[in-house]
PQR file of N, CA, C, O and H, with PARSE charges and radii, in Angstrom:
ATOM      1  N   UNK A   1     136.158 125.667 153.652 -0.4000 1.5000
ATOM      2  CA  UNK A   1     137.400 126.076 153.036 -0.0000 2.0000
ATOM      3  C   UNK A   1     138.579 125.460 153.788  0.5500 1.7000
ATOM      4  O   UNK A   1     138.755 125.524 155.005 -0.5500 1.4000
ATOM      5  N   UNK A   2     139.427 124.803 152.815 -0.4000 1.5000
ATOM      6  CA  UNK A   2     140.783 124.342 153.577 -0.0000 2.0000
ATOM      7  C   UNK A   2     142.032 125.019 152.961  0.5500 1.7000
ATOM      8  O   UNK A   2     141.999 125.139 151.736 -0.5500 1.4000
ATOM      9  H   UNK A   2     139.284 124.751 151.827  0.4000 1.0000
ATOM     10  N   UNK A   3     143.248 125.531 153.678 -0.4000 1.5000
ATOM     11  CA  UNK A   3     144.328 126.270 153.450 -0.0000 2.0000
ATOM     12  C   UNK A   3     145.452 125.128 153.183  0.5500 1.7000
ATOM     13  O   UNK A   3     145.705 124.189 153.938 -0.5500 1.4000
ATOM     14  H   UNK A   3     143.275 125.434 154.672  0.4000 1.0000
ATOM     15  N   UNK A   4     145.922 125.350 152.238 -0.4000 1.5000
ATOM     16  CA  UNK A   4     147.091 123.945 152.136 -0.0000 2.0000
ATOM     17  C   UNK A   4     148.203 125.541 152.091  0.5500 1.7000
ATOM     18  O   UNK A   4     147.997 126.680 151.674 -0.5500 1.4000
ATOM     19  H   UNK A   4     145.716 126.112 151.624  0.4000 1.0000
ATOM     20  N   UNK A   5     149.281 124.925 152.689 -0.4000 1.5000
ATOM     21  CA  UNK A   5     150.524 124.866 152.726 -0.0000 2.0000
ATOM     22  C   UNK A   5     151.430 124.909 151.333  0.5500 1.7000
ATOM     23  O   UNK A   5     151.666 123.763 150.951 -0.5500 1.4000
ATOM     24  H   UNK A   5     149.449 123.999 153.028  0.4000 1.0000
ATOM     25  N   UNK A   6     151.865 125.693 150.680 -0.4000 1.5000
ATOM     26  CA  UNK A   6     152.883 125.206 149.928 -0.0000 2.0000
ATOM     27  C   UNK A   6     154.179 125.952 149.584  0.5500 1.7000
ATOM     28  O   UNK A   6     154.524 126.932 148.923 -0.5500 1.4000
ATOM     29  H   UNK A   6     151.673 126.624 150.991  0.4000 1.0000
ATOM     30  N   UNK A   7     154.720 125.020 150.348 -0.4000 1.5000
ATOM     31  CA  UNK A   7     156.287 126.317 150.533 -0.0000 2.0000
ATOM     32  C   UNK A   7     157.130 125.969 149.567  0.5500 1.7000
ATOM     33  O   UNK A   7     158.220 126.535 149.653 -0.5500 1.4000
ATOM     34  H   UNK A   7     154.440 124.224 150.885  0.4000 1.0000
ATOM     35  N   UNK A   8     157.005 125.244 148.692 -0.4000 1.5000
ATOM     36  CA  UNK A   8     157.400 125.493 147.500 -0.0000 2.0000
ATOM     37  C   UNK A   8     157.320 126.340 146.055  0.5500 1.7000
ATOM     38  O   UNK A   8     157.919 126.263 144.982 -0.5500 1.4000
ATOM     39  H   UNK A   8     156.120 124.784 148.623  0.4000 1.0000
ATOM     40  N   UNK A   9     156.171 127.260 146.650 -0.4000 1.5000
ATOM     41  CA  UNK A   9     155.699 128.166 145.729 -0.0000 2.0000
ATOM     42  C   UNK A   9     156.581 129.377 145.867  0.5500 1.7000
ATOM     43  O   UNK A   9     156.981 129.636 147.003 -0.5500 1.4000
ATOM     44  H   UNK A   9     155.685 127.323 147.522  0.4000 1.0000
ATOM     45  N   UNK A  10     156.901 130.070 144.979 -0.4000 1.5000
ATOM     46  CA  UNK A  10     158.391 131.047 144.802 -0.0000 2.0000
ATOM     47  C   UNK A  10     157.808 132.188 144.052  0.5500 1.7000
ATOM     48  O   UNK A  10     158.079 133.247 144.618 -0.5500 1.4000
ATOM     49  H   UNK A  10     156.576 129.860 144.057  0.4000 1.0000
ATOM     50  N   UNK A  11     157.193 132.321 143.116 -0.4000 1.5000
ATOM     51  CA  UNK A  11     157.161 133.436 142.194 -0.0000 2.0000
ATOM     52  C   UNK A  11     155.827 133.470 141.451  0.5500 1.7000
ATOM     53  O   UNK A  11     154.929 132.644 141.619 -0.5500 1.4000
ATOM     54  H   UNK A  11     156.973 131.460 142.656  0.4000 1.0000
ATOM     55  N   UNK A  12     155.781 134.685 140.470 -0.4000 1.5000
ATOM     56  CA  UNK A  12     154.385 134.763 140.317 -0.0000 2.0000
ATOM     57  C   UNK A  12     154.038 133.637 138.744  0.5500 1.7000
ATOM     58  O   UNK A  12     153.087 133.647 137.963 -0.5500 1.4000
ATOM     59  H   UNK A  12     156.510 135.356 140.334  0.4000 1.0000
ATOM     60  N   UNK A  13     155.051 132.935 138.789 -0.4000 1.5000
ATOM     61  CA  UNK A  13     154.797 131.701 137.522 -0.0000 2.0000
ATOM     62  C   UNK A  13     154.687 130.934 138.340  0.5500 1.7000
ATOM     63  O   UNK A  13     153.798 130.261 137.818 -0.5500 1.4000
ATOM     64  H   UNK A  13     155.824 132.926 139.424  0.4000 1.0000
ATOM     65  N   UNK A  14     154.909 130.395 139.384 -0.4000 1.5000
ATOM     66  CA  UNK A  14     154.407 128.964 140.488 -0.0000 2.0000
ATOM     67  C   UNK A  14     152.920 129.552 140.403  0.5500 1.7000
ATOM     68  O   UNK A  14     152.034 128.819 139.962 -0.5500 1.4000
ATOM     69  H   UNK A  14     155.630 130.942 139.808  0.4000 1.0000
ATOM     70  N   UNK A  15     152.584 131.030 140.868 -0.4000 1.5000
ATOM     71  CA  UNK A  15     151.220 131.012 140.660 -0.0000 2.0000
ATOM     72  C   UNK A  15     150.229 130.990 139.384  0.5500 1.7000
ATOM     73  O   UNK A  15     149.006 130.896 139.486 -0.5500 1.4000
ATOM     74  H   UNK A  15     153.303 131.626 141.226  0.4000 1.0000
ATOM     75  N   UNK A  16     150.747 131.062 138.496 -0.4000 1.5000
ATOM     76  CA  UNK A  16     150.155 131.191 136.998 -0.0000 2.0000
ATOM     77  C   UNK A  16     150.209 129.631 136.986  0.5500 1.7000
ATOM     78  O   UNK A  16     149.049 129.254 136.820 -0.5500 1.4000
ATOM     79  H   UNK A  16     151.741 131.138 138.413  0.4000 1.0000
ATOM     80  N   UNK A  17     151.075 128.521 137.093 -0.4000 1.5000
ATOM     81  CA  UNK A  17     150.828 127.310 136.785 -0.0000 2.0000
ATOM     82  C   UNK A  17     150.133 126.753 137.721  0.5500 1.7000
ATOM     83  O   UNK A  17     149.794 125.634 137.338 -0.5500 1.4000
ATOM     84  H   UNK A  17     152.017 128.827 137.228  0.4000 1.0000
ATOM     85  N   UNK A  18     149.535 127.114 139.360 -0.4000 1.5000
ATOM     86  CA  UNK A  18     148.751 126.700 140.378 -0.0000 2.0000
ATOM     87  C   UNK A  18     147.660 126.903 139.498  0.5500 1.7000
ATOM     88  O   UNK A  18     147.130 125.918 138.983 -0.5500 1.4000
ATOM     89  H   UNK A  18     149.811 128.024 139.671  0.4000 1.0000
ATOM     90  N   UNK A  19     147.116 128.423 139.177 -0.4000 1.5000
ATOM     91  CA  UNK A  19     146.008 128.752 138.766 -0.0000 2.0000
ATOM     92  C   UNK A  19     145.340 127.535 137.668  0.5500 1.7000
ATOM     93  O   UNK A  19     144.374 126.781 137.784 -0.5500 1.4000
ATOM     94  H   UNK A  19     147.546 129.223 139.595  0.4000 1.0000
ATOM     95  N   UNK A  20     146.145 127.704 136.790 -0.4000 1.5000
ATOM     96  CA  UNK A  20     145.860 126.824 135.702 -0.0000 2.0000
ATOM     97  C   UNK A  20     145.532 125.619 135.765  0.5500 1.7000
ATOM     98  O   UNK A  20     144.689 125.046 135.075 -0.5500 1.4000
ATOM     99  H   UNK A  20     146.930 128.317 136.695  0.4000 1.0000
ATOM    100  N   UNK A  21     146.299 125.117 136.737 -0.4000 1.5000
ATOM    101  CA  UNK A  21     145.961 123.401 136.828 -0.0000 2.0000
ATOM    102  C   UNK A  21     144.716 123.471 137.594  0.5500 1.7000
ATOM    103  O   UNK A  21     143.769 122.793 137.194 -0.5500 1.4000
ATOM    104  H   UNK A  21     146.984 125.582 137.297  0.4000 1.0000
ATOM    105  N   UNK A  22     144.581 124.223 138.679 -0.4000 1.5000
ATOM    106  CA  UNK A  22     143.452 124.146 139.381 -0.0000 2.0000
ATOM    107  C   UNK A  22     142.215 124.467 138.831  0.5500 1.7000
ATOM    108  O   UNK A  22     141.192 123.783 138.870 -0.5500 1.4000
ATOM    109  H   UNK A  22     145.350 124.773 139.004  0.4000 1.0000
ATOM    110  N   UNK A  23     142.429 125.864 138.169 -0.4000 1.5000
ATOM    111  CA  UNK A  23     141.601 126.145 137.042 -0.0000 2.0000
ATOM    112  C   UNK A  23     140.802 124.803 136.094  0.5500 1.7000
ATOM    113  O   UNK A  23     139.613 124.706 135.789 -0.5500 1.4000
ATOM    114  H   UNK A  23     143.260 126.419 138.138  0.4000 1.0000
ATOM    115  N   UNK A  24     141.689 124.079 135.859 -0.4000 1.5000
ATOM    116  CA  UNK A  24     140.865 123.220 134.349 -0.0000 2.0000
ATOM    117  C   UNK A  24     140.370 122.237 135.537  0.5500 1.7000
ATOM    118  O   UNK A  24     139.363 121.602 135.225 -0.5500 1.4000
ATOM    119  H   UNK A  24     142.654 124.158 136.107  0.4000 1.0000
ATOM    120  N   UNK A  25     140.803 122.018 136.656 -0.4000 1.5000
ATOM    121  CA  UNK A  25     140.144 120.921 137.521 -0.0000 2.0000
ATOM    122  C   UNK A  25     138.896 121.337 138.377  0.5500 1.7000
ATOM    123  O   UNK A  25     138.511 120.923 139.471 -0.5500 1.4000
ATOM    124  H   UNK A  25     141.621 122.534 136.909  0.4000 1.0000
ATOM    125  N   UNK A  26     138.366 122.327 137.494 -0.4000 1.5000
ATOM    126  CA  UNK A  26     137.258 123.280 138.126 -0.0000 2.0000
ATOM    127  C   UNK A  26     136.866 122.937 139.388  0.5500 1.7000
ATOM    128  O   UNK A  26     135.950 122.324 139.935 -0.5500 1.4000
ATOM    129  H   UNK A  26     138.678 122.663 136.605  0.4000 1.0000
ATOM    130  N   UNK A  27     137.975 123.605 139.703 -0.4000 1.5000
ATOM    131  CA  UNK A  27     138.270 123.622 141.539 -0.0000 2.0000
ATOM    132  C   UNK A  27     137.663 125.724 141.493  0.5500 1.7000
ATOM    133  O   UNK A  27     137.591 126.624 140.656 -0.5500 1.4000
ATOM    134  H   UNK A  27     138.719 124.104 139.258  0.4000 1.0000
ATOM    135  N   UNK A  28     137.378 125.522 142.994 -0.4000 1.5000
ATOM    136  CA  UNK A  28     137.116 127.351 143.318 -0.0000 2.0000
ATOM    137  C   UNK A  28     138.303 127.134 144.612  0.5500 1.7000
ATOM    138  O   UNK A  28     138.463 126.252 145.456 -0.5500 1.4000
ATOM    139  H   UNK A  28     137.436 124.791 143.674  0.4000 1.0000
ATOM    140  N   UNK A  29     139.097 128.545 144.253 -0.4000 1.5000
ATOM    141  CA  UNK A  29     140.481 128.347 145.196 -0.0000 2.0000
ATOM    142  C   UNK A  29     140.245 129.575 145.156  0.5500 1.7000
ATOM    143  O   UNK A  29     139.301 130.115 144.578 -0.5500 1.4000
ATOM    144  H   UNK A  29     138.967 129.261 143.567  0.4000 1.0000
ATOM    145  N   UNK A  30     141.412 130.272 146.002 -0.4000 1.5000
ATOM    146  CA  UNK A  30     142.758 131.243 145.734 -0.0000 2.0000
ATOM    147  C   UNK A  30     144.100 130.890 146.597  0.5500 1.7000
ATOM    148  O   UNK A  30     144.439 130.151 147.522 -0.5500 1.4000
ATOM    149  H   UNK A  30     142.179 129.834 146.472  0.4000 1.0000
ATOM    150  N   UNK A  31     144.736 132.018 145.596 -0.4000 1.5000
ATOM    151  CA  UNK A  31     145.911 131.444 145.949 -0.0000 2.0000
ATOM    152  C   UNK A  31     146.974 132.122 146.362  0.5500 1.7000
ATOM    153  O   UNK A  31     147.355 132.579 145.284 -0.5500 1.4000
ATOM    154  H   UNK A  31     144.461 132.618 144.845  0.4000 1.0000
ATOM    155  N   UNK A  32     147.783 132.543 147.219 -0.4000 1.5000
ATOM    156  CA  UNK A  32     148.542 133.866 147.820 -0.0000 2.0000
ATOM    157  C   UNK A  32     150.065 133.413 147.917  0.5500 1.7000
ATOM    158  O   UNK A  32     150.601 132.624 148.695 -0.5500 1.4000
ATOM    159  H   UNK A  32     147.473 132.172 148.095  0.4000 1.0000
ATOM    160  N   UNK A  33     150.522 134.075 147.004 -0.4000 1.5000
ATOM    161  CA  UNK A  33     152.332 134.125 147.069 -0.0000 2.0000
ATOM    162  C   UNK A  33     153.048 134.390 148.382  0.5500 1.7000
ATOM    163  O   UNK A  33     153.934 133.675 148.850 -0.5500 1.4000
ATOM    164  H   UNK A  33     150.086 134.717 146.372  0.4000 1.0000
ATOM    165  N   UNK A  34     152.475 135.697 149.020 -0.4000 1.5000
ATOM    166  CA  UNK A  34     152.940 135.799 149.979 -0.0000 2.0000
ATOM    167  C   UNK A  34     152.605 135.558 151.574  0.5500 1.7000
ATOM    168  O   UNK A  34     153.037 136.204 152.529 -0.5500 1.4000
ATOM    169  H   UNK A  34     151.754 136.278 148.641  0.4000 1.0000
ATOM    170  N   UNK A  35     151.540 134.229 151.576 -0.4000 1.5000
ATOM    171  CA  UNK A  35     151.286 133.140 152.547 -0.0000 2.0000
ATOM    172  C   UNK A  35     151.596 132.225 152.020  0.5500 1.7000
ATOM    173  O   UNK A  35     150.925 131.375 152.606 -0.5500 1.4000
ATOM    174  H   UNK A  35     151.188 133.704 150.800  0.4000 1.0000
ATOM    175  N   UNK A  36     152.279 131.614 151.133 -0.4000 1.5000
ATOM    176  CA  UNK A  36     152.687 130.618 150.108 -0.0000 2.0000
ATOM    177  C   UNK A  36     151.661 129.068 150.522  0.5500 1.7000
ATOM    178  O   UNK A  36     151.955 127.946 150.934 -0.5500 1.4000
ATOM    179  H   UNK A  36     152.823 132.305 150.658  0.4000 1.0000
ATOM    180  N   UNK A  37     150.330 129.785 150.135 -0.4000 1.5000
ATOM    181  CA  UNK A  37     149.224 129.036 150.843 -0.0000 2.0000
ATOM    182  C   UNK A  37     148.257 128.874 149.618  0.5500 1.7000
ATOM    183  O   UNK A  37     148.428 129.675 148.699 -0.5500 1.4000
ATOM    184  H   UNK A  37     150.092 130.696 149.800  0.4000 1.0000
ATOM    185  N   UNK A  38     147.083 127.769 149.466 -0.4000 1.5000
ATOM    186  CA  UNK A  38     146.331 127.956 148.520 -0.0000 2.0000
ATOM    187  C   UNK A  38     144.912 126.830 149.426  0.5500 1.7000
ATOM    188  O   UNK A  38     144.851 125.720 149.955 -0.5500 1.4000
ATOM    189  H   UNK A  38     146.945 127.118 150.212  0.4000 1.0000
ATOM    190  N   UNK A  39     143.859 128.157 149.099 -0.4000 1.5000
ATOM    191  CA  UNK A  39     142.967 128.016 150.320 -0.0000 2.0000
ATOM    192  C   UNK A  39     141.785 127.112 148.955  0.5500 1.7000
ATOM    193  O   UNK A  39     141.623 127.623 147.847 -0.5500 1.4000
ATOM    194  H   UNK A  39     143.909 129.058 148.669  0.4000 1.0000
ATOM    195  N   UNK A  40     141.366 126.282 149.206 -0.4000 1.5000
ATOM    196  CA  UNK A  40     140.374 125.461 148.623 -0.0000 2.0000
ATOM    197  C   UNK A  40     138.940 125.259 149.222  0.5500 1.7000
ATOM    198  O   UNK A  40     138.553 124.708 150.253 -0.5500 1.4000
ATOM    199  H   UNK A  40     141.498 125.866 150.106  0.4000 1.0000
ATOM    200  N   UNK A  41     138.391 125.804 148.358 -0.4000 1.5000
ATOM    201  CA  UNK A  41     137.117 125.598 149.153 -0.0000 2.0000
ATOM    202  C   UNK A  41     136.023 124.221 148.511  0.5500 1.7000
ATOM    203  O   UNK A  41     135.957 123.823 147.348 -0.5500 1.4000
ATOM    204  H   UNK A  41     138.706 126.251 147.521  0.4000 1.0000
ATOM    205  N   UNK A  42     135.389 123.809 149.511 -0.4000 1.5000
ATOM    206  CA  UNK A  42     135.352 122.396 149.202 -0.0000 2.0000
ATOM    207  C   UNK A  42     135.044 121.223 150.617  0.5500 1.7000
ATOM    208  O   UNK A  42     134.862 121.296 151.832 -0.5500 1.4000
ATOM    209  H   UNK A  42     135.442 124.132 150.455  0.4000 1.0000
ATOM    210  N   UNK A  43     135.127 120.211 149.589 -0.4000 1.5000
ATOM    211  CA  UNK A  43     134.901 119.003 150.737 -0.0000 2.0000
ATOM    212  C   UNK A  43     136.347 117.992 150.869  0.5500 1.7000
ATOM    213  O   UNK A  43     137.473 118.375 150.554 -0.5500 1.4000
ATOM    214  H   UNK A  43     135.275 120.151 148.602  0.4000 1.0000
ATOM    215  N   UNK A  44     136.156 117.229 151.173 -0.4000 1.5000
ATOM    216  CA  UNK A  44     137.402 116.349 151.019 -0.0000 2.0000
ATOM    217  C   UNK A  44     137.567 116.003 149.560  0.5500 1.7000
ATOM    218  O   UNK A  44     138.739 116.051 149.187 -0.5500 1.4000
ATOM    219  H   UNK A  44     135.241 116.918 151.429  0.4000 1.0000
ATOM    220  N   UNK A  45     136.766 115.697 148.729 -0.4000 1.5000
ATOM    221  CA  UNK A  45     137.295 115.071 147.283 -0.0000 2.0000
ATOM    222  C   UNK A  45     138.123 116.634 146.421  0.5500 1.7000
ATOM    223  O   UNK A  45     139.131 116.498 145.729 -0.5500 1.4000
ATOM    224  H   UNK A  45     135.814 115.658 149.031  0.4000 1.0000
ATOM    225  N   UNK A  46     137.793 117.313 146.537 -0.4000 1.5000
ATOM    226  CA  UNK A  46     138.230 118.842 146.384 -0.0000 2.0000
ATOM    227  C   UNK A  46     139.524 119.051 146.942  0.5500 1.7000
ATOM    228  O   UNK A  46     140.448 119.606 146.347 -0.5500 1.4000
ATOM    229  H   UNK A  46     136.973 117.424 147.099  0.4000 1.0000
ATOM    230  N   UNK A  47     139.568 118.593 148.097 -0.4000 1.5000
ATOM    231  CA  UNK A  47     141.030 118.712 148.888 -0.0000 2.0000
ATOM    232  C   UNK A  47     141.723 117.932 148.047  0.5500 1.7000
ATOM    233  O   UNK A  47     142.519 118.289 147.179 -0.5500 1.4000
ATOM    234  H   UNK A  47     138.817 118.142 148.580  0.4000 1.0000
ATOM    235  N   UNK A  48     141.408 116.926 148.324 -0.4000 1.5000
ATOM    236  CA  UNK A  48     142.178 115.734 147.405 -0.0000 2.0000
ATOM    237  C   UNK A  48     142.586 115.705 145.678  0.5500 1.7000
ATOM    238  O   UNK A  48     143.409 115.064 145.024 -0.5500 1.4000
ATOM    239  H   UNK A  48     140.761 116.636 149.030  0.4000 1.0000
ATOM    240  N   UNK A  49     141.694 116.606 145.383 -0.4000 1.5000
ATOM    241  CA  UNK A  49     142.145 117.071 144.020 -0.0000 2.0000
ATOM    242  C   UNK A  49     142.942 117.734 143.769  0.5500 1.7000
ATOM    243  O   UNK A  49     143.663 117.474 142.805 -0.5500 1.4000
ATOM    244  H   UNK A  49     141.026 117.126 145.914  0.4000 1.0000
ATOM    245  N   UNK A  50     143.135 118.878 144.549 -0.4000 1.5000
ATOM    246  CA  UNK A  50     144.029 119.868 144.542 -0.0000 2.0000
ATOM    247  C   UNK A  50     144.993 119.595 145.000  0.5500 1.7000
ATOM    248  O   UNK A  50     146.000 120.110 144.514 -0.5500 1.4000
ATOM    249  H   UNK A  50     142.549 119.089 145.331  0.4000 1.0000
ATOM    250  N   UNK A  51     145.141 118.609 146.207 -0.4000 1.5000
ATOM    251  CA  UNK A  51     146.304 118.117 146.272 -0.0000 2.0000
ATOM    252  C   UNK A  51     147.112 117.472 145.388  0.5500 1.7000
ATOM    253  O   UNK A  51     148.333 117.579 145.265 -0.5500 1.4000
ATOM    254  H   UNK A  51     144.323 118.190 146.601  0.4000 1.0000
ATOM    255  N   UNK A  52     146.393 116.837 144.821 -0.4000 1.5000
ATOM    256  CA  UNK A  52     146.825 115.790 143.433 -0.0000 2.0000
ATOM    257  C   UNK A  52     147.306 116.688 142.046  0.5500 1.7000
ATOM    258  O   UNK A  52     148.342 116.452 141.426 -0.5500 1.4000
ATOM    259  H   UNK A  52     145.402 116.750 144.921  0.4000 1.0000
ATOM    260  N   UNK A  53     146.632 117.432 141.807 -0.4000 1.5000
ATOM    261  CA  UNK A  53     147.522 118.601 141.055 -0.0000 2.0000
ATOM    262  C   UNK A  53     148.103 119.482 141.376  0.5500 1.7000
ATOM    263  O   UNK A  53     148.415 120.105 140.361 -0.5500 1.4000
ATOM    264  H   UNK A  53     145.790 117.624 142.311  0.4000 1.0000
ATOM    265  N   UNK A  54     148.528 120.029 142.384 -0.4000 1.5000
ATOM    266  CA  UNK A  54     149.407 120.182 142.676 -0.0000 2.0000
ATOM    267  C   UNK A  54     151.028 119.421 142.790  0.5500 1.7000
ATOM    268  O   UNK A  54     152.151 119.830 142.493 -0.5500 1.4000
ATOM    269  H   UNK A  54     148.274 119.523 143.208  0.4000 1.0000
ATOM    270  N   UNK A  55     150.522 118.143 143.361 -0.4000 1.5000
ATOM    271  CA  UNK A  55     151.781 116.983 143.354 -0.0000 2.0000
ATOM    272  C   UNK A  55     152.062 116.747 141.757  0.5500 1.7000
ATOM    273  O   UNK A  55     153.144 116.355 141.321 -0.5500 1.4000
ATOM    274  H   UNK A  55     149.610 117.810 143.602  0.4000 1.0000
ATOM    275  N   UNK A  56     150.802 117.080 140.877 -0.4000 1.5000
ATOM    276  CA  UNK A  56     151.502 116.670 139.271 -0.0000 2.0000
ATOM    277  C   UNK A  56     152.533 118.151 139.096  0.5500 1.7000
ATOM    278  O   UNK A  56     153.596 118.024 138.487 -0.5500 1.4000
ATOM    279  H   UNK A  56     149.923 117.399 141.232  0.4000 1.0000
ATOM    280  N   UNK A  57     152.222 119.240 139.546 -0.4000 1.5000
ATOM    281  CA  UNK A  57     153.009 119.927 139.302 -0.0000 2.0000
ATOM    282  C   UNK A  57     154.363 120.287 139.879  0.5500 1.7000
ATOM    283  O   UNK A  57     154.969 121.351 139.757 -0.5500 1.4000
ATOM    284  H   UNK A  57     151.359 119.344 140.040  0.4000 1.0000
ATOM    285  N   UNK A  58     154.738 119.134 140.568 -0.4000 1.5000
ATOM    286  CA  UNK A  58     156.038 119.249 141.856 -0.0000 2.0000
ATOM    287  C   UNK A  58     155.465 120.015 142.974  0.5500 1.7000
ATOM    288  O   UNK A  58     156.354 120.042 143.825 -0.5500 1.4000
ATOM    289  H   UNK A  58     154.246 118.269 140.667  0.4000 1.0000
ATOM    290  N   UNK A  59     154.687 120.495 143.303 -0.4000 1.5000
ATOM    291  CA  UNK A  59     154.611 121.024 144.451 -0.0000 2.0000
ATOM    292  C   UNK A  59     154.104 120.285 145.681  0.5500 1.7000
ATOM    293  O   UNK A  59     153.366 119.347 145.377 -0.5500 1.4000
ATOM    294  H   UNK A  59     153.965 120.473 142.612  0.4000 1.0000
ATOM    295  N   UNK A  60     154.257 120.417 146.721 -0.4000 1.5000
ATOM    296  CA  UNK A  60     154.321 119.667 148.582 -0.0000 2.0000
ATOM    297  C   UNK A  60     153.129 120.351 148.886  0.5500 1.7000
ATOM    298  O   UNK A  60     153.254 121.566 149.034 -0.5500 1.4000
ATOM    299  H   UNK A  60     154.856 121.179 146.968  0.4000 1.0000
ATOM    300  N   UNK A  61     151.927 119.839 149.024 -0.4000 1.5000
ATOM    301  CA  UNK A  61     150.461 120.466 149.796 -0.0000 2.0000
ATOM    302  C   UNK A  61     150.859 119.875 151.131  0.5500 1.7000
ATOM    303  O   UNK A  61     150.997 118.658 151.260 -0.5500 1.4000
ATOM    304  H   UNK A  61     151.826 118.851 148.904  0.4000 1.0000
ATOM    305  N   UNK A  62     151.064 120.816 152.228 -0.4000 1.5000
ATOM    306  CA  UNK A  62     150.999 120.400 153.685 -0.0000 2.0000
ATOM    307  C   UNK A  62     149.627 121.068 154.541  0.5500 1.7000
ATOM    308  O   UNK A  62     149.457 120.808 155.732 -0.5500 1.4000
ATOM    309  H   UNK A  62     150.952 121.804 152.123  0.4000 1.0000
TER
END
């Protein structure tokens, strides 16, 4: 499991559109508003996915 960073996440619609994208990229996550964190579990191509949708959705994975 890897924890990305995303401090651009604000409200509980940043999380409804995380879910979703990650969702159809049948990724296994969760995702916490108030660690503004989204923990991926996975290998590197998984990381890298989620990073990548995330960046389609404006958001900064650190």
């Amino acid at each position: 499991m890897t924890t990305l960073k995303v401090p651009d996440m604000h409200c509980e619609k940043c999380v409804a559109r995380i879910t979703n994208a990650l969702n159809e990229a049948k990724l296994s996550f969760s995702v916490s508003l108030a660690d503004k964190t989204v923990t991926v579990d996975g290998g590197a191509e998984e990381i890298e996915k989620a990073k990548s949708e995330l960046d389609d959705l404006g958001f900064t994975a650190e």
